[in-house]
C-alpha positions, 0 to 999 in steps of 0.5 A: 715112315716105313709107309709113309713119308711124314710121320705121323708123330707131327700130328698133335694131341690137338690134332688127333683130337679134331680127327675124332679120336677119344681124348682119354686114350690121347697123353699129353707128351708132345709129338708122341700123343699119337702112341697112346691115341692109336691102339691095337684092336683085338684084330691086331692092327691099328685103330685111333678110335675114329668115326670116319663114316662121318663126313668132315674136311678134318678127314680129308685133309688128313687122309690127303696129306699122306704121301707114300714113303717109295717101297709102297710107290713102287708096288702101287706104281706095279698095280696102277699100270696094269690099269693105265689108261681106263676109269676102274672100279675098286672092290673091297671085300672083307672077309675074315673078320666082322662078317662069318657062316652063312652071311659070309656067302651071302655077301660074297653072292651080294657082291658078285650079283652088283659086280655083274652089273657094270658094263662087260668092259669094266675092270676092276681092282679087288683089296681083300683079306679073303682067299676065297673070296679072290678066287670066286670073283677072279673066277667070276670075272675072267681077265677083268680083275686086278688085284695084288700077288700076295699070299692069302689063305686059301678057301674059306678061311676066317685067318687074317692074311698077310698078317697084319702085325707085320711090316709086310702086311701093313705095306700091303694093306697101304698099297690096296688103300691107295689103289682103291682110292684111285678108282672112280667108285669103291664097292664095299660088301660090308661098312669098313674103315678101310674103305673109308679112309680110302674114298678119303684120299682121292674123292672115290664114291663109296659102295656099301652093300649093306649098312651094318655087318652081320 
């Protein structure tokens, strides 16, 4: 509840179950089916075992649910006025974990190359894990992108950053989901769940550059 209004332990055993996840991690123990459904990856953060690329209503409903508890308003509300009043497109570049070495700058360079074909007025939201990865496309596009005033490590780091474990980081992680989600297309440079279940909430086209990660 420190993200969301509604917890998540409403959703059932049953319910979890419609939304994909596998049944054998999902205990029968009422309102607390939810715990054993979603466990930590070996990336330190959350995951209920769910194909959400695969398209069905039980995603949207679920994702459209969710309502934001106010700590995470209130930063989304900081995020969304400074691009009040214009259409935007929301760049999600992931960076630290899944994609390394040479590929990594292949797909930053990927996603640079379709950011430049947007029309010179466009502005853009940026969610990333990637210091370097900020710093090359802010560069890129001086004074067109917006994205969150959180620390990330610098350069060419492969630490995750905020670190995800942390209250602070999941916030984070819940404010850039849903300013991506109010964009009218997201760009992704790799497939991500993250950006998934962001199209989920609002309706947002999704971008992949590329269909699997290298």
């Amino acid at each position: 509840e420190k993200l969301f209004t509604a917890s998540l332990e409403k959703h059932s055993a049953s319910s979890l179950r419609k939304l994909g996840a596998d049944p054998a991690l999902v205990e029968q123990r009422g309102n607390r089916a939810w715990r054993s459904a979603w466990t930590t990856s070996d990336s330190g953060y959350y995951s209920c075992w769910c194909d959400v690329s695969a398209r069905r209503p039980e995603f949207t409903a679920f994702f459209r649910s969710l309502r934001l508890s106010a700590p995470v308003q209130s930063q989304l509300a900081s995020i969304e006025g400074q691009l009040a009043g214009e259409p935007f497109i929301g760049v999600h570049f992931r960076g630290t974990d899944g994609i390394k070495g040479p590929a990594k700058a292949q797909s930053l360079a990927a996603l640079q190359s379709r950011l430049r074909r947007y029309d010179r007025a466009t502005r853009f939201f940026l969610a990333t894990d990637s210091g370097g990865a900020r710093e090359a496309i802010t560069a890129a596009l001086p004074g067109r992108v917006v994205c969150q005033d959180v620390e990330l490590e610098s350069g060419d780091s492969d630490r995750l950053s905020p670190d995800r474990a942390t209250l602070p980081g999941m916030q984070a992680a819940a404010v850039d989901m849903f300013a991506l989600a109010a964009c009218r297309e997201i760009v992704c440079n790799v497939p991500s769940t993250f950006s998934e279940c962001a199209s989920y909430i609002r309706g947002a086209r999704l971008i992949k550059l590329t269909k699997t990660r290298q």
